[in-house]
C-alpha positions in Angstrom: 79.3 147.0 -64.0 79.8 145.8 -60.2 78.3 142.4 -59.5 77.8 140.8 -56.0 77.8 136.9 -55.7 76.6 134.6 -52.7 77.8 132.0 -52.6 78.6 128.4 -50.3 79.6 129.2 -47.0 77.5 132.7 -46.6 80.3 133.9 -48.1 79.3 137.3 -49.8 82.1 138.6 -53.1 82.1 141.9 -54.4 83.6 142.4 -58.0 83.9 146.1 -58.3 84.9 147.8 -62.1 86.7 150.7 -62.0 85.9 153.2 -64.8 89.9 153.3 -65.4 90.7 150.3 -65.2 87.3 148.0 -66.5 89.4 145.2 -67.8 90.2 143.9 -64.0 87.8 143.9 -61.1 88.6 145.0 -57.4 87.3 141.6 -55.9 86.3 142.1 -52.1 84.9 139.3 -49.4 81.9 141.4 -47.9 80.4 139.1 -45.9 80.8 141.4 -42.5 79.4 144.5 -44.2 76.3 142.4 -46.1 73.7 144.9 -44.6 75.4 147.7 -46.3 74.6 145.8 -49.7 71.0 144.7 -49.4 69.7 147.3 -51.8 72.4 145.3 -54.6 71.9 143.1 -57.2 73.2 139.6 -56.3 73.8 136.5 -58.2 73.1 133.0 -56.6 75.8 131.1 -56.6 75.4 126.9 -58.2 76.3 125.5 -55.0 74.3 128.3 -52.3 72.6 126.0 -49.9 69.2 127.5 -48.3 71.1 127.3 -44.6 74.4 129.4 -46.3 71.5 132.2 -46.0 71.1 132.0 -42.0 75.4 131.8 -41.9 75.5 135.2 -43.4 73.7 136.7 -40.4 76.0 135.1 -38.2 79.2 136.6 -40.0 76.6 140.0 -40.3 74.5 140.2 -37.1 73.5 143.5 -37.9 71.3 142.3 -40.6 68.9 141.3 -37.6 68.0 144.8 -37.8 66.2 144.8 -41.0 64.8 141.4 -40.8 64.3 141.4 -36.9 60.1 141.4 -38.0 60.2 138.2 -39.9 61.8 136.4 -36.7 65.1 136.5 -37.7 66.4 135.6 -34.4 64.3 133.2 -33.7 64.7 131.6 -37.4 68.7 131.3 -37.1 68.5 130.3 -34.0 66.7 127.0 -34.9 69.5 126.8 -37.5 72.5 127.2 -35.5 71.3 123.9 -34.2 71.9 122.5 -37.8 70.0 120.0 -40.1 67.8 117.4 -39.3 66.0 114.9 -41.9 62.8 115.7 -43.5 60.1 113.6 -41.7 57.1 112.0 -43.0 53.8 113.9 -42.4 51.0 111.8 -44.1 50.5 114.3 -47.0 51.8 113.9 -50.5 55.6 115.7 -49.3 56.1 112.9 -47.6 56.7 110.7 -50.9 58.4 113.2 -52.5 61.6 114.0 -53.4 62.5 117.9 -52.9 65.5 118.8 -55.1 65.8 122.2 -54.2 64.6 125.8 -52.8 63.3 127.9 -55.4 62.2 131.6 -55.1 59.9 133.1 -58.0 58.3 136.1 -58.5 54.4 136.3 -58.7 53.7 139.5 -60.7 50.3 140.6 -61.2 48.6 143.1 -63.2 45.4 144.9 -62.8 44.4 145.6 -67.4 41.8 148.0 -66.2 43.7 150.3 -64.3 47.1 149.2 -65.8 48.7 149.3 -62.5 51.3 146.3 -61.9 51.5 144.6 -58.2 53.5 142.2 -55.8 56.5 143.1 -58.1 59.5 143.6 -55.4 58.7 140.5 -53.2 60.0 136.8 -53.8 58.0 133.7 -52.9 59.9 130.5 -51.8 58.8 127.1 -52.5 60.9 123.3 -52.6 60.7 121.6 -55.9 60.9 118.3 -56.4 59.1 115.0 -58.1 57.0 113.0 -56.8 58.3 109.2 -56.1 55.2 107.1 -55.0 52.0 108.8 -54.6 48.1 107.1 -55.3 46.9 109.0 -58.2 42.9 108.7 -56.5 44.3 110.5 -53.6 46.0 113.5 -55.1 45.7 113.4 -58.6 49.6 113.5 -59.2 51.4 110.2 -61.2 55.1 109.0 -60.2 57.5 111.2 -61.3 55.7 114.6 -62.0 57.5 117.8 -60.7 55.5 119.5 -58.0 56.2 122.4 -56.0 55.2 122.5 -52.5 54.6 125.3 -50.0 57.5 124.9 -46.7 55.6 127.6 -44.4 55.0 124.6 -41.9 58.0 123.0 -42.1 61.0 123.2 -39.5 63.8 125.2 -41.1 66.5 122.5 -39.9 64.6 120.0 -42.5 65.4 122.8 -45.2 69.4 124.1 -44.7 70.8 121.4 -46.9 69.0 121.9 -50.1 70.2 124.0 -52.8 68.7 127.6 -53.3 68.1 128.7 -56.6 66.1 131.8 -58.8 63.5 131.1 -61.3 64.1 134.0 -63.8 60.8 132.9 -65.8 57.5 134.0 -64.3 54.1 134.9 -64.9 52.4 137.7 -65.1 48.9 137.0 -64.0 45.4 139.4 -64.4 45.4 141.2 -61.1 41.4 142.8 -61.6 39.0 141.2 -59.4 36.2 141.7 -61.9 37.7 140.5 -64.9 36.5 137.0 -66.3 40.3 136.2 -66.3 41.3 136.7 -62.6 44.3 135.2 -61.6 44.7 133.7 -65.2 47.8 134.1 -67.3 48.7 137.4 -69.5 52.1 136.5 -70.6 55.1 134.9 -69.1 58.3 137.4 -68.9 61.8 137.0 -67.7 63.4 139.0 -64.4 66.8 137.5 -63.4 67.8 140.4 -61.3 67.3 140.2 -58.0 68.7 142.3 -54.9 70.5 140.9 -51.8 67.4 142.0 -49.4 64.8 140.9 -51.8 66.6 137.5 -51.7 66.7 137.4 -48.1 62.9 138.8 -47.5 61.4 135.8 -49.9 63.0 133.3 -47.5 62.0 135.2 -44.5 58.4 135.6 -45.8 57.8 132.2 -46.5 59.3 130.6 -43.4 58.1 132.8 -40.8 54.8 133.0 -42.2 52.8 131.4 -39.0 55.6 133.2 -37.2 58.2 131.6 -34.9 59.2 128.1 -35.0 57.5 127.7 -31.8 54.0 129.1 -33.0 54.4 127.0 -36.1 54.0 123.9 -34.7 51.1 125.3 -32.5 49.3 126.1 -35.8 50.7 122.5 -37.5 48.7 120.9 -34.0 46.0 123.1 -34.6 45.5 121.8 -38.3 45.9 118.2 -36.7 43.4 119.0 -34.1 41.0 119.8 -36.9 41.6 117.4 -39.6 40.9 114.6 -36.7 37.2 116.3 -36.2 36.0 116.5 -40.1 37.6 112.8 -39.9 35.5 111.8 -36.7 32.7 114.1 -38.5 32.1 116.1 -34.9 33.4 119.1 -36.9 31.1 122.1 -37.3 30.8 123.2 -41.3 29.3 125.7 -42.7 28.5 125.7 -46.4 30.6 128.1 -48.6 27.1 128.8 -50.1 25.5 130.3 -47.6 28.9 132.0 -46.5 28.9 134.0 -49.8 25.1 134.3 -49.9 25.0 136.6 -47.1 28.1 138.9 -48.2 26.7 138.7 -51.9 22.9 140.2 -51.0 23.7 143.7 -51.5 24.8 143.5 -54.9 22.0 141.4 -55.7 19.8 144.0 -54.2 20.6 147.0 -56.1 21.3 145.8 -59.5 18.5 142.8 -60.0 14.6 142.8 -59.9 14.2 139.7 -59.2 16.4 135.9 -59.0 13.1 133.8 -60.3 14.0 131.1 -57.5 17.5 130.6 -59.0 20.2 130.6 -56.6 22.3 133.4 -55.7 25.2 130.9 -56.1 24.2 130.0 -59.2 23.5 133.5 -60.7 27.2 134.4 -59.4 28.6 131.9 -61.4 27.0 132.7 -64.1 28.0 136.1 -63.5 31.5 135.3 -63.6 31.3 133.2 -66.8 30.2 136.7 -69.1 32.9 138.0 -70.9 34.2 141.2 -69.8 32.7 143.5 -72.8 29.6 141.5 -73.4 26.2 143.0 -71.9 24.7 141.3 -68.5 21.7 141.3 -69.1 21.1 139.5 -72.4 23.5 136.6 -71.1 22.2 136.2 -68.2 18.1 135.8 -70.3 20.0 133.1 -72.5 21.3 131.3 -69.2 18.5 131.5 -66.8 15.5 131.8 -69.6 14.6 134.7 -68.2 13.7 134.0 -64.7 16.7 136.2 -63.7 16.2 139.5 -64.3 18.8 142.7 -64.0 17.3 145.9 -63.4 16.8 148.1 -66.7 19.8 150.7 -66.0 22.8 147.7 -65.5 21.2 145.7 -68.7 23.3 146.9 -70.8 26.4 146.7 -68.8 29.3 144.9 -69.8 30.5 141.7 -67.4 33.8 143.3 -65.7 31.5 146.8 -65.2 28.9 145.1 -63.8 30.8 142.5 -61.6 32.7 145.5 -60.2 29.5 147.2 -59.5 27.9 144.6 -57.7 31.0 143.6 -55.6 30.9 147.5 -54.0 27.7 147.4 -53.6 28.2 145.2 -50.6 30.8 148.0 -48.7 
């Protein structure tokens, strides 16, 4: 079996086994050619540093070519310049201490179709614990691990952590209109990863907002708007009314009446029913009957129904 390794330095290591010879490897520096090897499976070295990433597109530039759309240039450029420290922001990062970079996988699955999704992209995050951070604030006590998402942060604060894989994920419900959504089905193991996926992960994550440049536009624009709920000359608008409006179709076509109950209440309670148990009987036992589903989607089971009240708005 041939095994590629990245390691400190960008520097890229080809073991090669020869079917006559399997005992002893042909061992190969391919750190020039890594764009011929991006559909490969690689092995993080211990010691790989998150900025050893952005050094193997200077020994490869033509790997620009196939990651040119996630700012690529623009990304490595801002590295070339080399690390900076992290700097305080006023958010919960700012007392922590990040240990490392860590891609995962977030697998999903939808049970009703059985069809499997997000399975060849990596997410990145930094790990760390938390040092000093008021519990009433954000709910976290001194010393918990956290993970936080780096999509706003300058890549120069990132280069000198170390990058690792986390093998261990979790496979999540994928349906929409399952009472689970996004809730855990099992948790599986996938430590092999390819050289592009491994690249793309970091790519996705840190050019998310786009270049560096527009990212700190976007981290102003946050600031801009943070200071107006704080001054409270902010305009809101309640995420009641928001999904009132989208929701009326569905409650149009598959209820007689609400009773007076609100349509955010009766979506809740909608999202509550177990996926095989019938709408309307639970919905007489939580509204006392003032809620009332037309005759031909009583007998529907939750995830059915849900599903057919969410098209009903398209």
């Amino acid at each position: 079996m041939n095994t590629l390794t990245l390691g400190p330095g960008a520097t890229l290591i080809s073991r090669d086994f020869h079917p006559h010879d399997a005992d002893e490897p042909v061992v190969r520096d391919v750190t020039e050619s890594a764009v011929e090897y991006l559909f490969e499976p690689v092995t993080l070295h211990p010691d790989l540093k998150l900025g050893d990433v952005f050094k193997l597109f200077e020994a490869c530039p033509e790997l620009h070519a196939a990651f040119r759309r996630n700012w690529s240039m623009n990304l490595c450029e801002e590295a070339r310049k080399g690390p900076v420290p992290r700097q305080k922001r006023g958010d919960p990062a700012e007392n922590a201490g990040i240990e490392y970079m860590e891609l995962y996988w977030s697998w999903a699955l939808d049970t009703d179709t059985k069809t499997y999704h997000a399975v060849h992209r990596l997410n990145l995050h930094g790990v760390g614990r938390v040092l000093d951070v008021d519990d009433a604030t954000y709910g976290y006590k001194a010393g918990t691990r956290i993970r936080w998402s780096v999509s706003l942060t300058p890549v120069r604060e990132l280069l000198e952590l170390p990058l690792r894989l986390c093998a261990e994920l979790t496979l999540t419900e994928d349906d929409l209109d399952a009472k689970g959504y996004g809730v855990s089905i099992a948790t599986v193991r996938c430590a092999e990863v390819l050289l592009g996926q491994v690249i793309q992960g970091i790519f996705d994550e840190l050019a998310f907002h786009g270049s560096p440049q527009a990212q700190f536009e976007v981290m102003d624009e946050l600031k801009a708007q943070l200071a107006e709920v704080k001054a409270g000359t902010a305009a809101m608008t309640s995420a009641d009314d928001l999904f009132e409006e989208s929701d009326r179709p569905g409650f149009d076509a598959l209820f007689e009446t609400l009773g007076g109950v609100r349509t955010t209440e009766v979506s809740r309670a909608m999202r509550d029913i177990e996926d095989d148990m019938p709408v309307g009987a639970a919905l007489d036992r939580a509204f006392e009957g003032k809620v009332v589903v037309k005759m031909q989607f009583r007998d529907r089971p939750g995830r059915e129904f849900r599903k057919l009240f969410r098209v009903a708005g398209r």
